[in-house]
C-alpha positions as CSV (number, residue, x, y, z in Angstrom):
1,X,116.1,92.1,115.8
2,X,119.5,94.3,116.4
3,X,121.3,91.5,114.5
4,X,119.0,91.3,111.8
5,X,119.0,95.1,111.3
6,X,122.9,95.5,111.3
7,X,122.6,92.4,108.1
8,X,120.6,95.4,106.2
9,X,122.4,96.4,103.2
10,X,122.3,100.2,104.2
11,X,124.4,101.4,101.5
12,X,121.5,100.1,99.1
13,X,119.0,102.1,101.6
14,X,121.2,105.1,101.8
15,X,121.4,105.2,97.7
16,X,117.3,103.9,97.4
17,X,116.6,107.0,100.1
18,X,119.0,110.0,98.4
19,X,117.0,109.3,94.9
20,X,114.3,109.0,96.7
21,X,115.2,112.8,98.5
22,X,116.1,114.0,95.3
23,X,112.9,113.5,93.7
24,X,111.1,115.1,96.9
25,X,113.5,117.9,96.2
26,X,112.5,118.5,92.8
27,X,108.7,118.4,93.2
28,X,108.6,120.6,96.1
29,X,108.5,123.7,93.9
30,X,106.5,122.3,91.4
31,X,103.4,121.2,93.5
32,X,103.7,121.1,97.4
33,X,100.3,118.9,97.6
34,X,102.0,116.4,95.7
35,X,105.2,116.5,97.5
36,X,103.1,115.4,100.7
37,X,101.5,112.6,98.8
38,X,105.4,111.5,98.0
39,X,106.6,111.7,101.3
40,X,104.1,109.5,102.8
41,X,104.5,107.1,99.9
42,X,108.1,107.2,100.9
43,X,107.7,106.1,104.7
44,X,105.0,103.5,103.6
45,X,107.6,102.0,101.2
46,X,110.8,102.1,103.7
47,X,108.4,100.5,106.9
48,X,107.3,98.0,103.7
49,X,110.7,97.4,102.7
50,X,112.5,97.1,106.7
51,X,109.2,94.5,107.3
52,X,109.6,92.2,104.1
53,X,113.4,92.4,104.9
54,X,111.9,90.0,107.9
55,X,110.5,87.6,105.7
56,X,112.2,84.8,104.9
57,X,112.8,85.1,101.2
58,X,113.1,80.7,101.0
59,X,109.3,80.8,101.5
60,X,108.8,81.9,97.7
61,X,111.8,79.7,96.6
62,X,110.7,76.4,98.0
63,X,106.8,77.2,97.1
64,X,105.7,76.9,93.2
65,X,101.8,77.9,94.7
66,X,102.9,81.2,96.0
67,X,104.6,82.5,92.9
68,X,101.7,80.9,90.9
69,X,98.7,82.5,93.0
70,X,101.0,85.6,92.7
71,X,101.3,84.9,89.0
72,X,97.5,84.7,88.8
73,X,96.3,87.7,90.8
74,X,98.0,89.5,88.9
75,X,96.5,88.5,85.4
76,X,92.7,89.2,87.5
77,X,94.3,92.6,88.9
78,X,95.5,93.4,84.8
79,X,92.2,92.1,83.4
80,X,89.7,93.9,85.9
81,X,91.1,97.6,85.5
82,X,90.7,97.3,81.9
83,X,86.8,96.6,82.9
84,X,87.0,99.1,86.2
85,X,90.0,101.4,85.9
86,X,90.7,104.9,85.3
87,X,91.5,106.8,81.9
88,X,94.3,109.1,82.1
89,X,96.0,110.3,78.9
90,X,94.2,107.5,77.0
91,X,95.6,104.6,79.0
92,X,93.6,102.7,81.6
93,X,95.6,101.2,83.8
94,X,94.7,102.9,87.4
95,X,92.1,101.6,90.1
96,X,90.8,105.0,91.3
97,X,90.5,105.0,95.4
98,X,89.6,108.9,95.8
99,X,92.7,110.6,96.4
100,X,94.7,107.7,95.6
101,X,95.2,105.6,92.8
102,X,97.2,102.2,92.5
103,X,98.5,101.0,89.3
104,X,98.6,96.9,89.3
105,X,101.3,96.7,86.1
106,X,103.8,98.0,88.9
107,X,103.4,95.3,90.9
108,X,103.2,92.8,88.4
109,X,106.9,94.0,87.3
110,X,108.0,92.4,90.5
111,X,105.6,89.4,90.5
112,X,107.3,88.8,86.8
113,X,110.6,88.6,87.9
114,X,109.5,86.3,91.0
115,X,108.4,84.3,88.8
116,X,111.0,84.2,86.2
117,X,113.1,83.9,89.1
118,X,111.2,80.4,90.3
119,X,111.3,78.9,86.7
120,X,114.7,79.5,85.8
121,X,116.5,78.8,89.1
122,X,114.2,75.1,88.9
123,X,115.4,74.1,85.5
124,X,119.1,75.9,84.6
125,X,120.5,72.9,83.9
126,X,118.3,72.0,80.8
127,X,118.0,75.9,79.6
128,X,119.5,74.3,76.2
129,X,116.1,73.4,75.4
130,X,113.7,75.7,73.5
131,X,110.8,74.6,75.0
132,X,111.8,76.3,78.6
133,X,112.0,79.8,76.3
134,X,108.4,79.3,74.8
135,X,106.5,78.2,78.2
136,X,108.5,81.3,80.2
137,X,107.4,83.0,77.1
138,X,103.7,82.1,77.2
139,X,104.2,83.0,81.2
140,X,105.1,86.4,80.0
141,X,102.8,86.8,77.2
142,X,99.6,86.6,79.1
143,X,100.3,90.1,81.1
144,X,101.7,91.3,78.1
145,X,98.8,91.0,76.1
146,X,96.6,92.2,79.2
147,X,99.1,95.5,79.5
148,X,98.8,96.1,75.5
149,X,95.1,96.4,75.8
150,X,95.4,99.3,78.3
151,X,97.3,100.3,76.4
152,X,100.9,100.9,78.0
153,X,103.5,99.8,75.2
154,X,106.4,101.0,78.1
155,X,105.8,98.4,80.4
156,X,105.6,96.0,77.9
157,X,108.8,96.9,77.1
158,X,110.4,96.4,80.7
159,X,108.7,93.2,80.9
160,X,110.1,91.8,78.0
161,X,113.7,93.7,79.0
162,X,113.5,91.3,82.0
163,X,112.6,88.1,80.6
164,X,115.3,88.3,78.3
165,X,117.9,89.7,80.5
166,X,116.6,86.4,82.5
167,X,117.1,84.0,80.4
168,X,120.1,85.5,79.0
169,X,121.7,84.9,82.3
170,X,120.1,81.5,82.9
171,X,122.0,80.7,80.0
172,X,121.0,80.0,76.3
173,X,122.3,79.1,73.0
174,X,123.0,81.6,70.4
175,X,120.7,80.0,67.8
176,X,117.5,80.6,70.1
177,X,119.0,84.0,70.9
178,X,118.7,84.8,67.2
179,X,115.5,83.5,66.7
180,X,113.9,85.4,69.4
181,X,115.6,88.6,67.9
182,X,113.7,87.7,64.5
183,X,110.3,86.9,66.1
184,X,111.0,90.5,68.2
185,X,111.5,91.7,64.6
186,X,107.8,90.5,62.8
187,X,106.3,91.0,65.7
188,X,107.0,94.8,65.5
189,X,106.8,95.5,61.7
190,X,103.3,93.1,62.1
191,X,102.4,95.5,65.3
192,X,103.2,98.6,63.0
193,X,101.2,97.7,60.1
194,X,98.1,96.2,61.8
195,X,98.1,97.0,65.8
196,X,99.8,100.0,66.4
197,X,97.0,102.7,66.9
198,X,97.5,106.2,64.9
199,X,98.4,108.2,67.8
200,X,101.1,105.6,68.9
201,X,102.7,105.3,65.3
202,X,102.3,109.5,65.6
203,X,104.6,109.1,68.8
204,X,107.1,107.2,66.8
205,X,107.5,109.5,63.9
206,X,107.2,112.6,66.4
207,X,110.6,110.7,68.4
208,X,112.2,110.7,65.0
209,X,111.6,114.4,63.9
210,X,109.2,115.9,66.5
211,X,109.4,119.0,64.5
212,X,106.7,117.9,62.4
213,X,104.1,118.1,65.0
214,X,105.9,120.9,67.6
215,X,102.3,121.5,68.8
216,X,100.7,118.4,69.7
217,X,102.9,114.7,69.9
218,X,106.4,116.2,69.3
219,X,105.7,119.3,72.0
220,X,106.8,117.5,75.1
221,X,110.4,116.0,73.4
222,X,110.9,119.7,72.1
223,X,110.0,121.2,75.8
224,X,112.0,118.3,77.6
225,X,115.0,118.9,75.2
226,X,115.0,122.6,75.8
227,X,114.9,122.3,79.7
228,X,117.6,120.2,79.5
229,X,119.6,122.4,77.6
230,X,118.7,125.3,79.5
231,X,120.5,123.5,82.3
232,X,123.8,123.8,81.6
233,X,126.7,123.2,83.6
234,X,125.4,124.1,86.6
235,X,121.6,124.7,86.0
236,X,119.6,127.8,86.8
237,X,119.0,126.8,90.8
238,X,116.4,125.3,92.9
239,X,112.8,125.7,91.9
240,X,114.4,128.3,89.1
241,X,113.5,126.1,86.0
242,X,111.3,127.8,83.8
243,X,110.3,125.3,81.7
244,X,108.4,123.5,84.7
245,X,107.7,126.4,86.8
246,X,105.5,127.9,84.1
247,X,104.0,125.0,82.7
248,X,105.7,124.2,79.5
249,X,107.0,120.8,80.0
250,X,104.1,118.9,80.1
251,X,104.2,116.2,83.5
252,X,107.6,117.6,84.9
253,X,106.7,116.2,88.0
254,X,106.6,112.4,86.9
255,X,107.4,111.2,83.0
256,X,109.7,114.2,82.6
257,X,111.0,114.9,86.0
258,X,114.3,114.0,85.0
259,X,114.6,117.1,82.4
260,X,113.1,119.0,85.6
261,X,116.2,117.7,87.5
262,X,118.5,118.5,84.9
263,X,116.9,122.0,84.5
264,X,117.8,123.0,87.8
265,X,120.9,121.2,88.7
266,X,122.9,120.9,85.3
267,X,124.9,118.7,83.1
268,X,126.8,118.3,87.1
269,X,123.7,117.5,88.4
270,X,123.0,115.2,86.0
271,X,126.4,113.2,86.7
272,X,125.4,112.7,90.1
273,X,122.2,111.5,89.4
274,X,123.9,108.6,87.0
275,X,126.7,107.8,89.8
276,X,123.5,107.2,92.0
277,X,121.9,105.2,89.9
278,X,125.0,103.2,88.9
279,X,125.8,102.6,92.3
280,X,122.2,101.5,93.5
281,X,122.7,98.3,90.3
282,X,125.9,97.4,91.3
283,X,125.0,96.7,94.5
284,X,122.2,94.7,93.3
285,X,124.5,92.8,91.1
286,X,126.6,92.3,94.4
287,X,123.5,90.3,96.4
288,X,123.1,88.5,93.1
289,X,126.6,87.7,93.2
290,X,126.9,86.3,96.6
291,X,123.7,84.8,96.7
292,X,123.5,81.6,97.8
293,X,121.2,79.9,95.7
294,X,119.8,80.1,91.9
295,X,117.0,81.8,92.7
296,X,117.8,84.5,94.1
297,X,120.4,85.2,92.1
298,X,118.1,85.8,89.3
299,X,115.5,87.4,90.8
300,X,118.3,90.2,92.2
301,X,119.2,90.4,88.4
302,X,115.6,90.6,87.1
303,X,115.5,93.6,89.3
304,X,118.6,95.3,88.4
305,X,116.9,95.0,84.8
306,X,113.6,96.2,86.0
307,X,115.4,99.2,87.6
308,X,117.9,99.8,84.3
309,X,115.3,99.5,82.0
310,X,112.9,101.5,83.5
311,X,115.8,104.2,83.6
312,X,117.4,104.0,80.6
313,X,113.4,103.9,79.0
314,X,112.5,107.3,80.9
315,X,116.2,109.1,80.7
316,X,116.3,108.3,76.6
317,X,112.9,110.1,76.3
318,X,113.5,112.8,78.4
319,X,116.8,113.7,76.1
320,X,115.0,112.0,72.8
321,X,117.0,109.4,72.0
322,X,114.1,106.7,72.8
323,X,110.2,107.1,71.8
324,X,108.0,108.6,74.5
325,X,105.7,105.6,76.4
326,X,105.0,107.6,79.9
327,X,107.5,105.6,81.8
328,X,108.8,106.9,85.4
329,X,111.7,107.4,86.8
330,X,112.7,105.1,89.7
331,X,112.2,106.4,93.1
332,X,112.3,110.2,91.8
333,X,109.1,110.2,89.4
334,X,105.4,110.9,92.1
335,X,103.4,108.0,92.0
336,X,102.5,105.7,94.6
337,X,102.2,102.6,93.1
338,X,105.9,102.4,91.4
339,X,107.6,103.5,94.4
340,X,106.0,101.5,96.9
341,X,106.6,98.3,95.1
342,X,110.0,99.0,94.3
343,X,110.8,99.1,97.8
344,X,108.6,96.1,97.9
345,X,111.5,94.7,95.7
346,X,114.4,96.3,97.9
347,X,113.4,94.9,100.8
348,X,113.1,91.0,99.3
349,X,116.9,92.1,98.1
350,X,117.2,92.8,101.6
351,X,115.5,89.3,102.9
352,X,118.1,87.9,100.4
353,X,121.0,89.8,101.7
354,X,120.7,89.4,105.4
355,X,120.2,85.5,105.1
356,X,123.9,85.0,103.2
């Protein structure tokens, strides 16, 4: 077991726990309840990640029926909180367990880039033809359609970030590239003129000029904005942000933590934040590197995508460059469900690494 343990990768934990600390830091001041819930969603997630680090990852890469009875649970997990699940902020994607909630698209993130992982690393050599795009395509577009009818359009996104980072690594021609960017392309303008509901068009046009509705879909880009600017160099000090501490920036303690962050710690702060963040992907990219086999290779890239969509998504609507969709920052945003599987995903990173 003292062998095993020295294998950990405990730079990748040191970096995973400091964002993690960080987050804990900010919500303090903001809600001390919640900052309890945090904390024990923290330990849960390091004993999580320490134990799968245990589990031989070669179980899932020799065995299709795992990743498919995954694959499966978590299409019946999507479909059955659209029948049983909670409405917050006109989504329903939460199974509601009193004081606790679990969201099952987090854990299908993961089971999607198992999965991807499985496909890809079983058939690399014949990734020239189309047919492997369409069938990992289909793969994807059952939760996707499942996720749209909460509706969450983020995690929609970060799915589809990953399965094209995936394949783009897996390798394929520039001619199927293009045509998936023109199917991307009808599928949106179709989406906008026949899907999209009026309150998520509304979110659109607010992201463009969110001055034309300050009050109601453009108020939380104009609040995030200002506590971000308010930050400065070196910010105004802990639990000192008034933008959060009074209640103008509407969830400052999960979609918009980030602007709470910067509020209080600064454009410096900021930089830190990114270096931490930087450095947690590259050493992701460094398992994938030195992997041993196909499949986990991929499925340490698929994260790194998970993890710099997800951030890129929630940073670019915190400073308005990107459309708000309610997606969290990783390990720093409260909620349960994305943190513990993302140490769910750390520690099959660390299965990975201590069996090079």
């Amino acid at each position: 077991m003292f062998f095993h343990l020295r294998k950990i990768d405990w730079i990748l934990v040191i970096i995973v726990l400091v964002l993690c600390f960080i987050g804990l830091f900010t919500l303090y001041p903001l809600n001390i309840f919640l900052f309890k819930k945090q904390l024990l969603f923290i330990a849960i997630g390091f004993f999580i990640m320490i134990g799968m680090s245990f589990f031989d990852y070669r179980i899932l890469k020799n065995n299709t029926f795992i990743i498919t009875a995954l694959y499966l649970i978590s299409l019946f997990l999507l479909g059955l909180v659209l029948l049983f699940g909670r409405r917050i902020r006109g989504t329903v994607g939460w199974f509601d367990f009193g004081s606790f909630s679990f969201e099952p698209v987090e854990l299908t993130k993961i089971i999607i880039v198992l999965l991807l992982a499985k496909y890809f690393s079983m058939r690399h050599i014949e990734m020239y033809h189309i047919k492997h795009i369409i069938i990992s395509g289909i793969y994807i577009g059952l939760p996707v359609s499942l996720i749209f009818l909460q509706p969450d359009l983020g995690s929609i996104i970060i799915v589809l970030c990953i399965w094209l980072g995936i394949i783009l690594i897996a390798g394929i021609r520039v001619k199927h590239l293009l045509v998936l960017f023109l199917v991307f392309l009808i599928a949106f303008l179709s989406s906008w003129l026949w899907v999209l509901k009026d309150y998520q068009k509304q979110r659109i046009i607010a992201f463009i000029n969110p001055y034309t509705d300050p009050l109601g879909y453009g108020y939380h880009s104009i609040q995030s904005v200002i506590a971000i600017g308010s930050g400065k160099l070196f910010g105004k000090g802990w639990g000192k942000g008034y933008q959060a501490q009074l209640n103008f920036l509407p969830e400052s303690h999960s979609d918009f933590i980030f602007a709470t962050f910067a509020e209080q710690w600064g454009f410096m702060g900021v930089l830190l934040l990114l270096l931490l963040f930087s450095l947690l992907i590259w050493r992701i990219i460094e398992i994938a590197i030195i992997s041993r086999n196909n499949f986990s290779s991929l499925f340490s890239v698929g994260f790194a995508i998970l993890i710099f969509s997800q951030s890129f998504i929630n940073i670019g609507m915190n400073i308005k460059i990107l459309p708000i969709t309610g997606i969290t920052l990783p390990f720093l945003s409260y909620g349960g469900s994305s943190l513990i599987t993302l140490f769910l995903g750390i520690g099959i990173l660390q299965s990975i690494k201590t069996r090079l």
